[in-house]
FIKOLZA-1660 file (N, C-alpha, C; in steps of 0.1 Angstrom, whole numbers, plus 5000, padded with zeros to 4 digits):
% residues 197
   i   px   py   pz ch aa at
   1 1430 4020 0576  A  X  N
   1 1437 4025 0565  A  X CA
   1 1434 4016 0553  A  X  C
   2 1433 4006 0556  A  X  N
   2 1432 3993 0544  A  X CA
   2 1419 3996 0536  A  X  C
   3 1404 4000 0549  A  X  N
   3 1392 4005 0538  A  X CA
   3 1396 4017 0537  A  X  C
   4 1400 4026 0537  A  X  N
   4 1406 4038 0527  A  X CA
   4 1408 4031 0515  A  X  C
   5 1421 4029 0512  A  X  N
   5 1429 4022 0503  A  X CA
   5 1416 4016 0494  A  X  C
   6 1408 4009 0500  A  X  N
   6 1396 3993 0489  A  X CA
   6 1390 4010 0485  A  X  C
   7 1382 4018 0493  A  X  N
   7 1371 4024 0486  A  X CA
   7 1378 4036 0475  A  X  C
   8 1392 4039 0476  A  X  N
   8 1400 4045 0465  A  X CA
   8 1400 4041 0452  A  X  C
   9 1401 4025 0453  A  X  N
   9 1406 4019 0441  A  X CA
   9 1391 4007 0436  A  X  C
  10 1377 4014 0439  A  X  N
  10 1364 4010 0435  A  X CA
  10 1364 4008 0421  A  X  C
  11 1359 3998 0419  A  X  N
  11 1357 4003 0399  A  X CA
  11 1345 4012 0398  A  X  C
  12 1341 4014 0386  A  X  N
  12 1331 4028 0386  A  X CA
  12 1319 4020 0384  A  X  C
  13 1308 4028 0387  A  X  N
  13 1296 4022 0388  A  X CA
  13 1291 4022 0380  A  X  C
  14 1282 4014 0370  A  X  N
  14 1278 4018 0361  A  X CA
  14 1260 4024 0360  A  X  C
  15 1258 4023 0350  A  X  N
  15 1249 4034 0346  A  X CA
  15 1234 4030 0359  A  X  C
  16 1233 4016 0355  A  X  N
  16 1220 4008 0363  A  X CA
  16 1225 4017 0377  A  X  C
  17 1231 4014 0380  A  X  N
  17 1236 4012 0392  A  X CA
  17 1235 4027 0396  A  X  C
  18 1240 4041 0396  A  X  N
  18 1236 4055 0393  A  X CA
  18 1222 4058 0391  A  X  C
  19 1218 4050 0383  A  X  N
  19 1198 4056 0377  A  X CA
  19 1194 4052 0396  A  X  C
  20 1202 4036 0400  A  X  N
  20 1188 4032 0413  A  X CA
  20 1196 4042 0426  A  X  C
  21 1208 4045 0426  A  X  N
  21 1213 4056 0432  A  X CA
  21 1204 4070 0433  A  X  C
  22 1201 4075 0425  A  X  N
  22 1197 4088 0421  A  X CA
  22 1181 4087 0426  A  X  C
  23 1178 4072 0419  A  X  N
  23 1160 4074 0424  A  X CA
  23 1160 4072 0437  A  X  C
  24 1169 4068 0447  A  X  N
  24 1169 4060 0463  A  X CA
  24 1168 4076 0463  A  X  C
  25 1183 4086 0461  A  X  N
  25 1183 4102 0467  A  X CA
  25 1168 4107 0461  A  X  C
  26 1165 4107 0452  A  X  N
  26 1147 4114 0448  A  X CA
  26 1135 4110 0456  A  X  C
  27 1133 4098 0461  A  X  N
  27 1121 4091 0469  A  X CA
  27 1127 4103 0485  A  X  C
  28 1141 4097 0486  A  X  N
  28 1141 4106 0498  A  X CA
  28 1140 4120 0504  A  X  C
  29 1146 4126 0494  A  X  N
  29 1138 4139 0489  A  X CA
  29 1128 4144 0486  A  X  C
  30 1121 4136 0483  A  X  N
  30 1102 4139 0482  A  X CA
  30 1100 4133 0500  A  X  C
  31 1105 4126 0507  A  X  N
  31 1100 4120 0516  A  X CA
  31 1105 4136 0525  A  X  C
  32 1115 4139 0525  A  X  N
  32 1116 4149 0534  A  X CA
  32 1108 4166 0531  A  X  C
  33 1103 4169 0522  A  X  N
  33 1099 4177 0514  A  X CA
  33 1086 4173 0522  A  X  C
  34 1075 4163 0520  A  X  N
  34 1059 4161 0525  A  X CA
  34 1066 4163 0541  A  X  C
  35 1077 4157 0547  A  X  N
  35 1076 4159 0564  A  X CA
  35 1074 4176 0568  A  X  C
  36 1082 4182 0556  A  X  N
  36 1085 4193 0561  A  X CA
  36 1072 4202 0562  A  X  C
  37 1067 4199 0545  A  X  N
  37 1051 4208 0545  A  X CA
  37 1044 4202 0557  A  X  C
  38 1043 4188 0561  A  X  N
  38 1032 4186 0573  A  X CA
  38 1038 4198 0587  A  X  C
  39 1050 4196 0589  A  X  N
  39 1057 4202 0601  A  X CA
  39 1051 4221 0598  A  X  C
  40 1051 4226 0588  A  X  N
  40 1053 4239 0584  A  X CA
  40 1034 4242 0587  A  X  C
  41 1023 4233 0580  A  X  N
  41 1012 4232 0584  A  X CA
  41 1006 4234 0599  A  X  C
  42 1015 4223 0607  A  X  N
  42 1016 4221 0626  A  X CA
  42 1020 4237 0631  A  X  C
  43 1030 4243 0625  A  X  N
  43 1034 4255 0625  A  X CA
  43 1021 4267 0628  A  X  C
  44 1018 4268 0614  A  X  N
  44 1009 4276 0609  A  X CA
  44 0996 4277 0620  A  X  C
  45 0991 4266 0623  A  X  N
  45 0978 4260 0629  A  X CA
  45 0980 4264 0643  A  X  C
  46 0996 4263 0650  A  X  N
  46 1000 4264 0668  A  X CA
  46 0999 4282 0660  A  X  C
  47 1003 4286 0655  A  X  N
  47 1005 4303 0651  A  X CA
  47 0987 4307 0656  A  X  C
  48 0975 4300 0647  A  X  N
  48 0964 4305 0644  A  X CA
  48 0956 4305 0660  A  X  C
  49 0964 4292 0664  A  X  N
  49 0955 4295 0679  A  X CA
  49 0964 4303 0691  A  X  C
  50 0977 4302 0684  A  X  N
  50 0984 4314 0696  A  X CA
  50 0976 4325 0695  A  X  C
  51 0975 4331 0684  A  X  N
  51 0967 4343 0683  A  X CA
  51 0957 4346 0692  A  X  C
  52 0951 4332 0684  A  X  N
  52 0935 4332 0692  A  X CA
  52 0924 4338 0683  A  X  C
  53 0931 4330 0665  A  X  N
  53 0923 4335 0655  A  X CA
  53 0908 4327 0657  A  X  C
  54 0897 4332 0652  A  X  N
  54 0889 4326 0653  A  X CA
  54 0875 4328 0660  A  X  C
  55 0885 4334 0670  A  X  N
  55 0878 4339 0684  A  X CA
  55 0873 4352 0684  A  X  C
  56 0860 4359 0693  A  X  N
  56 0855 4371 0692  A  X CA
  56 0863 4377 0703  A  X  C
  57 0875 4388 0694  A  X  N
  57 0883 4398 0705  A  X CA
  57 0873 4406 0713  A  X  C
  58 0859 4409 0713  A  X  N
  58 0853 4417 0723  A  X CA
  58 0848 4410 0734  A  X  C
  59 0847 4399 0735  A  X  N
  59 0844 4386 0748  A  X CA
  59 0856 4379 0748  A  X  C
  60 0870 4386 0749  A  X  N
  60 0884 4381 0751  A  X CA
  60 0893 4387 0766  A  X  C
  61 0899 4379 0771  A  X  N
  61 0908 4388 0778  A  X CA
  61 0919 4382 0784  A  X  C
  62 0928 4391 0783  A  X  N
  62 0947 4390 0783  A  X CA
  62 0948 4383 0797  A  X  C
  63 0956 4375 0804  A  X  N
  63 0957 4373 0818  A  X CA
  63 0973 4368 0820  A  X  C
  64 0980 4379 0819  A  X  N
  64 0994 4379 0824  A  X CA
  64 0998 4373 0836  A  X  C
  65 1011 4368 0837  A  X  N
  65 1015 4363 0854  A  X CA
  65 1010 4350 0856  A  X  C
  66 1004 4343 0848  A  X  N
  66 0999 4333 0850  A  X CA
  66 1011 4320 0858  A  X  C
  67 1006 4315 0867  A  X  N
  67 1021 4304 0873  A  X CA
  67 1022 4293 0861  A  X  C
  68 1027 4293 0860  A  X  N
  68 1035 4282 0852  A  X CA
  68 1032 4270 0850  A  X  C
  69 1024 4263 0862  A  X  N
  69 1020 4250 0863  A  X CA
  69 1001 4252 0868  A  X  C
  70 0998 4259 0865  A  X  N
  70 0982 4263 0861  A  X CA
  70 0977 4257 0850  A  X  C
  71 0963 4250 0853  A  X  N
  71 0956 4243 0842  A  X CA
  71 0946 4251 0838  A  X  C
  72 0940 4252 0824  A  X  N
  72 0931 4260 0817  A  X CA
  72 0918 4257 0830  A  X  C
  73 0917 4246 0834  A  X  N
  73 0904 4244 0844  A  X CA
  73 0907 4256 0858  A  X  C
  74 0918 4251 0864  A  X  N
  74 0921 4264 0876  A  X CA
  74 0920 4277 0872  A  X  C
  75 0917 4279 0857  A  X  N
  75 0917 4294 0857  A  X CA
  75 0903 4296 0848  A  X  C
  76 0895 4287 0844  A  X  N
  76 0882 4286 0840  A  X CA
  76 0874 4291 0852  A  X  C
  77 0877 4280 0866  A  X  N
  77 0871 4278 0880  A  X CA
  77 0876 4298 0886  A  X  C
  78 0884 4303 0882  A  X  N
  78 0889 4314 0887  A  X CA
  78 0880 4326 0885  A  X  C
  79 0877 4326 0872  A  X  N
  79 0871 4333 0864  A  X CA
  79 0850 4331 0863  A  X  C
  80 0854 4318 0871  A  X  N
  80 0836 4314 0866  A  X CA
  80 0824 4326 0873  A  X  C
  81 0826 4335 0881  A  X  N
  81 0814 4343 0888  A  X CA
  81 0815 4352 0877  A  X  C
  82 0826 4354 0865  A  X  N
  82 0822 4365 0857  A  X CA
  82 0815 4361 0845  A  X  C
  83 0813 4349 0841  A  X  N
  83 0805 4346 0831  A  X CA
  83 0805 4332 0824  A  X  C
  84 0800 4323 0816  A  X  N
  84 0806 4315 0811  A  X CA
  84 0817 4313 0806  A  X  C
  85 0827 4307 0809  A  X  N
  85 0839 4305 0799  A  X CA
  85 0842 4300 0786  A  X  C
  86 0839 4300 0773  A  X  N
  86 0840 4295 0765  A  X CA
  86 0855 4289 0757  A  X  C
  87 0865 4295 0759  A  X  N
  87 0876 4287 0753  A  X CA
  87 0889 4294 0764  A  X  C
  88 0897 4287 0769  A  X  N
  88 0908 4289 0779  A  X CA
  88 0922 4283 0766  A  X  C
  89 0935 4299 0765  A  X  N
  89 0943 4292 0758  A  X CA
  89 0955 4297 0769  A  X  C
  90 0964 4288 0769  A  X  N
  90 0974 4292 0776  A  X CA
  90 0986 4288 0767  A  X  C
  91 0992 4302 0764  A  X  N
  91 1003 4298 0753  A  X CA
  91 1012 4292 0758  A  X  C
  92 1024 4284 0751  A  X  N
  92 1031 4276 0753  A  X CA
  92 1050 4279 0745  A  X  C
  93 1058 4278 0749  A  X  N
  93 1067 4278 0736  A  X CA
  93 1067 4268 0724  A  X  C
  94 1074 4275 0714  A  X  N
  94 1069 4260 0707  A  X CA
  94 1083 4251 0707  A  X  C
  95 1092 4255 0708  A  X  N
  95 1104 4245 0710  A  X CA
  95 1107 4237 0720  A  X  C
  96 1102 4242 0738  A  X  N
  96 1101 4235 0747  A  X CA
  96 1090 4228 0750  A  X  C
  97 1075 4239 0746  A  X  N
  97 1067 4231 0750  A  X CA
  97 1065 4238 0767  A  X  C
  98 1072 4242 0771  A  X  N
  98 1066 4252 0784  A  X CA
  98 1058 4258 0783  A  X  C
  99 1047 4264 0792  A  X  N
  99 1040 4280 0794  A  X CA
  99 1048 4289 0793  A  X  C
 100 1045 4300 0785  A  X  N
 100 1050 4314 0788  A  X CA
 100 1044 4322 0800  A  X  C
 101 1037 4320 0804  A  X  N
 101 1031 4332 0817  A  X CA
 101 1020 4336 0814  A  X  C
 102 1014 4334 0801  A  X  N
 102 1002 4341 0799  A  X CA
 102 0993 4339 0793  A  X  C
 103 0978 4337 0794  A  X  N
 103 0969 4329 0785  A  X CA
 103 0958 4339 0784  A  X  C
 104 0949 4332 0773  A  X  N
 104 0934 4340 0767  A  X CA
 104 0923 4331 0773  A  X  C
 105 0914 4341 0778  A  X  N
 105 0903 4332 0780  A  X CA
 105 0890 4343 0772  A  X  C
 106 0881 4334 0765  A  X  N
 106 0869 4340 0762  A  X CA
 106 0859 4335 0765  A  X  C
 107 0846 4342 0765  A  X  N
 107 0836 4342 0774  A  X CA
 107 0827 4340 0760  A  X  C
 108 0813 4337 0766  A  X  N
 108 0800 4338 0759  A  X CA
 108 0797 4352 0755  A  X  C
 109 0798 4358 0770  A  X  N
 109 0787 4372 0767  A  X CA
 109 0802 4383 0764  A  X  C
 110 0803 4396 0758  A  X  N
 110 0808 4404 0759  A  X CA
 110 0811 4410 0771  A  X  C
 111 0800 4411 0781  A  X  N
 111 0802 4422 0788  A  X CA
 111 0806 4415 0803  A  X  C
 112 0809 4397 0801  A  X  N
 112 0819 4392 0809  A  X CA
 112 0834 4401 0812  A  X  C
 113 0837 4404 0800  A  X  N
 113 0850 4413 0801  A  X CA
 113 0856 4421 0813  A  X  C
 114 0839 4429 0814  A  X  N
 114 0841 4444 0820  A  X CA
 114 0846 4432 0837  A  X  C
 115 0834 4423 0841  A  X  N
 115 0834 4416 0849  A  X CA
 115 0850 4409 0854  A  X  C
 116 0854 4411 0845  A  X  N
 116 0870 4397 0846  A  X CA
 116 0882 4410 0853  A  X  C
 117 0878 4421 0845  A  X  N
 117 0889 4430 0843  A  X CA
 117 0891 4435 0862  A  X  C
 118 0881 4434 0868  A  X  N
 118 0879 4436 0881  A  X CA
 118 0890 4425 0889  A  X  C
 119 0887 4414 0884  A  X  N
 119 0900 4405 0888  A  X CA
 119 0913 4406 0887  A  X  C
 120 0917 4421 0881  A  X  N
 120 0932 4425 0878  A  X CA
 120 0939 4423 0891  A  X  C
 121 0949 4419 0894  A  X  N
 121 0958 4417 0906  A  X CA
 121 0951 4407 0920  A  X  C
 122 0946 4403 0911  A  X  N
 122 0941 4388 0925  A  X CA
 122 0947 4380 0925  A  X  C
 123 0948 4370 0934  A  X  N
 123 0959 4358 0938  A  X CA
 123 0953 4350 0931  A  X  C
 124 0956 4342 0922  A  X  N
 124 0958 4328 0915  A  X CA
 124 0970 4316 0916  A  X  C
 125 0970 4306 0928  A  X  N
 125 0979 4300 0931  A  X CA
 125 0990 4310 0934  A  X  C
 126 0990 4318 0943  A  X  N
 126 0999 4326 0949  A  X CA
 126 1007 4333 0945  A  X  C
 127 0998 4338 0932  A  X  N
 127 1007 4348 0923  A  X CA
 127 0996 4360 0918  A  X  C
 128 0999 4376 0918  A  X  N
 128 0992 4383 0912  A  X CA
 128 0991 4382 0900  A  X  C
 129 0980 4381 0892  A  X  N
 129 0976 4381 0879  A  X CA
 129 0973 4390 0874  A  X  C
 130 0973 4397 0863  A  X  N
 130 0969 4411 0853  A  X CA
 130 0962 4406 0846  A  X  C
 131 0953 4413 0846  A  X  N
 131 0938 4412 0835  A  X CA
 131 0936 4421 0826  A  X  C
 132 0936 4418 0816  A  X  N
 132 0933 4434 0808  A  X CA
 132 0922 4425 0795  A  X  C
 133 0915 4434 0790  A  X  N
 133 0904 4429 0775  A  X CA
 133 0919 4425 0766  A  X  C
 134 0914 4415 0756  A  X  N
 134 0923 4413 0745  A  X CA
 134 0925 4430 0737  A  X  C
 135 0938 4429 0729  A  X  N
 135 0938 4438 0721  A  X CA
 135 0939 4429 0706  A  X  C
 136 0927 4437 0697  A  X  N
 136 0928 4433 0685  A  X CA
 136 0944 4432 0676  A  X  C
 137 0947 4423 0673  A  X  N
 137 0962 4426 0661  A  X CA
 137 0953 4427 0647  A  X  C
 138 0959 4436 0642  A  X  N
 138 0961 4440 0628  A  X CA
 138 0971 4434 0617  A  X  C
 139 0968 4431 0610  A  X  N
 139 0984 4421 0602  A  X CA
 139 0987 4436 0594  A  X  C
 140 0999 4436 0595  A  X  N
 140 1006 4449 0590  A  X CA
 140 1008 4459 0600  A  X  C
 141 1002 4462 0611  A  X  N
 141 1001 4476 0622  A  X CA
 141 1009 4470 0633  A  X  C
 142 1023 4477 0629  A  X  N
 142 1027 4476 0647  A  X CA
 142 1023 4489 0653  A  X  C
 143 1028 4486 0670  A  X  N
 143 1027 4496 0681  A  X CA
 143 1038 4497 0688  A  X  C
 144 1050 4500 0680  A  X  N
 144 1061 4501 0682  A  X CA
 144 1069 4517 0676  A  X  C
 145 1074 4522 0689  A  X  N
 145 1081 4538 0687  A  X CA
 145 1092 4535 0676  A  X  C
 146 1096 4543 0674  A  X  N
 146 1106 4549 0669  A  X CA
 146 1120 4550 0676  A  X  C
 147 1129 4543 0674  A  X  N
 147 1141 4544 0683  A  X CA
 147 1148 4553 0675  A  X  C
 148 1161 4552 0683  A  X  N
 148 1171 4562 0682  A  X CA
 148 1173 4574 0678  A  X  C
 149 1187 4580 0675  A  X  N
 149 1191 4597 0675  A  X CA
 149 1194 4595 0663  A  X  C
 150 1195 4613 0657  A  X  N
 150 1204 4613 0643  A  X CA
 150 1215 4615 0650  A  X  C
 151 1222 4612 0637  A  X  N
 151 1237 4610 0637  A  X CA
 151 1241 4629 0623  A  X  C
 152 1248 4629 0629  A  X  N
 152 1256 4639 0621  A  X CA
 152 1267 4644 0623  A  X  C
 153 1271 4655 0612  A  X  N
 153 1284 4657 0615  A  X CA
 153 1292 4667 0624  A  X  C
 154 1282 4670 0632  A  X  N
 154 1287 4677 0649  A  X CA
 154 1287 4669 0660  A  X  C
 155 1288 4660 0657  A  X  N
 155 1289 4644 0669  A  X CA
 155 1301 4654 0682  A  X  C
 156 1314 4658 0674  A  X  N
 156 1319 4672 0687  A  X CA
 156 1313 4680 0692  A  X  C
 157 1299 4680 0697  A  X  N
 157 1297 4698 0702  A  X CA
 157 1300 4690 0718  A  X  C
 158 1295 4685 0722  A  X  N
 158 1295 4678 0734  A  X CA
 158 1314 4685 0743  A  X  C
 159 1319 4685 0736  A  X  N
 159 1335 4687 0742  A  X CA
 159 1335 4698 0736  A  X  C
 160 1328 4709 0737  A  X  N
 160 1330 4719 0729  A  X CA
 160 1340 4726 0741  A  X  C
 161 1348 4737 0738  A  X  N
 161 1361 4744 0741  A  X CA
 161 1361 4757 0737  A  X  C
 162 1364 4766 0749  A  X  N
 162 1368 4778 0742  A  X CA
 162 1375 4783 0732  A  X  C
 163 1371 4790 0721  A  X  N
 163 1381 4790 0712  A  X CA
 163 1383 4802 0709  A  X  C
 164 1383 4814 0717  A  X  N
 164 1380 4831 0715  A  X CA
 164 1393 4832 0713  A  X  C
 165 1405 4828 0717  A  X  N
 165 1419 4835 0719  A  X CA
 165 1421 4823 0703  A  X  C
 166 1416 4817 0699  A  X  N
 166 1424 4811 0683  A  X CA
 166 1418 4817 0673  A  X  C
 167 1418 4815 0665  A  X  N
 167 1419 4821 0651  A  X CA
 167 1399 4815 0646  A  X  C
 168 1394 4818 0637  A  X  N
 168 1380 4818 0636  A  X CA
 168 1381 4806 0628  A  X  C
 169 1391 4799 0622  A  X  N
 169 1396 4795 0606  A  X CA
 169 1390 4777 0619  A  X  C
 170 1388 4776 0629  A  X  N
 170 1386 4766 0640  A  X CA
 170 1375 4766 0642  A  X  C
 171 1366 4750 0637  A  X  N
 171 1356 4749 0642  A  X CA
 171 1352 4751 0655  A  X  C
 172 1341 4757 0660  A  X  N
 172 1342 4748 0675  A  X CA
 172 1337 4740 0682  A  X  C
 173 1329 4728 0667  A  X  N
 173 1322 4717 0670  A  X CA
 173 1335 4707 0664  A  X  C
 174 1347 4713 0666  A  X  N
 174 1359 4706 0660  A  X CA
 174 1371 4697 0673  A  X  C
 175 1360 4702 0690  A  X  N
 175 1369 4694 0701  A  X CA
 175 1359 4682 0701  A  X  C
 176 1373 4674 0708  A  X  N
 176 1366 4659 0710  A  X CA
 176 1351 4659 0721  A  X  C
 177 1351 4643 0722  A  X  N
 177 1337 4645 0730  A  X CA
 177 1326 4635 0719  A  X  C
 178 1313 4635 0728  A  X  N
 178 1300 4626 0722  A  X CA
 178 1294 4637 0720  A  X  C
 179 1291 4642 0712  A  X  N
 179 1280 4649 0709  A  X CA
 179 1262 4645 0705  A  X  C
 180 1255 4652 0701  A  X  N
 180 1244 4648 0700  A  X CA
 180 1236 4654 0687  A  X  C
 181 1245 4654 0676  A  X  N
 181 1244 4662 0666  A  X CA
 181 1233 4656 0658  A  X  C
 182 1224 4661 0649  A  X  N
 182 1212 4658 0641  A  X CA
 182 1213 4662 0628  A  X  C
 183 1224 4662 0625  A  X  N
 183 1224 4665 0612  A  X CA
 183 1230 4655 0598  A  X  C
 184 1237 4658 0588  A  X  N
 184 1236 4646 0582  A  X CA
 184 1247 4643 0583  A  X  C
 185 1253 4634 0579  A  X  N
 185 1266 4627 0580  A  X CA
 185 1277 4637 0574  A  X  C
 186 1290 4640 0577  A  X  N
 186 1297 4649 0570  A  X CA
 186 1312 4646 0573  A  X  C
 187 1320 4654 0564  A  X  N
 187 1332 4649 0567  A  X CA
 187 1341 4648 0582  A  X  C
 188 1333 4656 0588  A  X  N
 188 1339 4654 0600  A  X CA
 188 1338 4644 0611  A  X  C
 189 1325 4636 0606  A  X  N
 189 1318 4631 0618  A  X CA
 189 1328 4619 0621  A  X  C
 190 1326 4615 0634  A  X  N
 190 1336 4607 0641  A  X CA
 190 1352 4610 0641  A  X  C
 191 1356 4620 0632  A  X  N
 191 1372 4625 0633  A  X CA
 191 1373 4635 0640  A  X  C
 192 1367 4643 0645  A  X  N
 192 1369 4654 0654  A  X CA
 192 1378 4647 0666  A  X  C
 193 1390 4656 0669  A  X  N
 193 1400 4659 0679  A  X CA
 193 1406 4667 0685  A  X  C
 194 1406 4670 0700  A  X  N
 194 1411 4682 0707  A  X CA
 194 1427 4681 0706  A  X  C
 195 1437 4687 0699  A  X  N
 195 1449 4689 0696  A  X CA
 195 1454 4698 0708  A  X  C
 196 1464 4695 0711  A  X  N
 196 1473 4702 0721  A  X CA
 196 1479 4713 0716  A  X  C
 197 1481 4722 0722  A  X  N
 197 1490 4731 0715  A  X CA
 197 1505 4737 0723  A  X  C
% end
């Protein structure tokens, strides 16, 4: 309680003393600013070879299932009746630093590929492996569907209900229930309820 009390009743600092304050926080601030750009560079660079920029995608190929504790050599030595090996990558996470399961290997000749792809589901350290040729990425082109349903304002047809013996003035996308409506949003949507009578 007592340094409470002393650092309350500080006299004010004067100006010197503020300017060497300010330049300590500025040097430190540039010092974390250059860590960050080197760290953001490290980034960019682990990004270029995850990819496997650089490399010719038509002497490439995918090899899923990979075990976990597999060295680029065990899977160079796997692969060698199909051609020269030229670069073995086995991605990694970047936060732990583990394998993901799956690495690129490329070859000299192209038409190693056809050769590799034959290796689809062979034992490597007591696991089936998938082989497939690399797929080119495009920056901008996904290969990703289209999810979901429309929503509209018959979301009731689903609980739909006889309504011959009531009056017409009754929807009969007006009982409860999920419906599967495609149309556009409207005053009804989500308030529909089957009333007792």
């Amino acid at each position: 309680m007592a340094e409470l009390h002393d650092t309350m009743h500080e006299e004010p600092k004067t100006d010197d003393a503020l300017d060497e304050e300010i330049e300590e926080m500025r040097i430190k601030v540039l010092e974390m600013e250059e860590k960050l750009k080197g760290q953001q560079t490290e980034l960019a660079e682990g990004a270029k070879e995850e990819e496997g920029e650089g490399g010719d995608d038509t002497a490439s190929i995918y090899i899923g299932q990979v075990d976990y504790h597999c060295t680029p050599d065990e899977l160079a030595t796997h692969f060698a009746e199909c051609g020269t090996v030229k670069r073995v990558t086995i991605l990694c996470d970047k936060l732990s630093g583990h394998p993901k399961g799956y690495a690129y290997m490329e070859f000299e000749d192209p038409a190693s590929v056809d050769k590799a792809v034959i290796l689809h589901d062979s034992l490597l350290k007591g696991r089936k492996i998938k082989v497939s040729p690399k797929r080119t990425n495009y920056p901008g082109v996904t290969m990703m569907k289209g999810k979901g349903k429309g929503k509209g304002a018959f979301k009731g047809y689903k609980g739909w209900w006889d309504m011959s013996m009531y009056s017409s003035a009754f929807s009969p996308y007006a009982a409860g229930g999920k419906g599967k409506g495609k149309g556009k949003k409207g005053w009804m949507a989500g308030k529909s309820r089957v009333y007792g009578w």
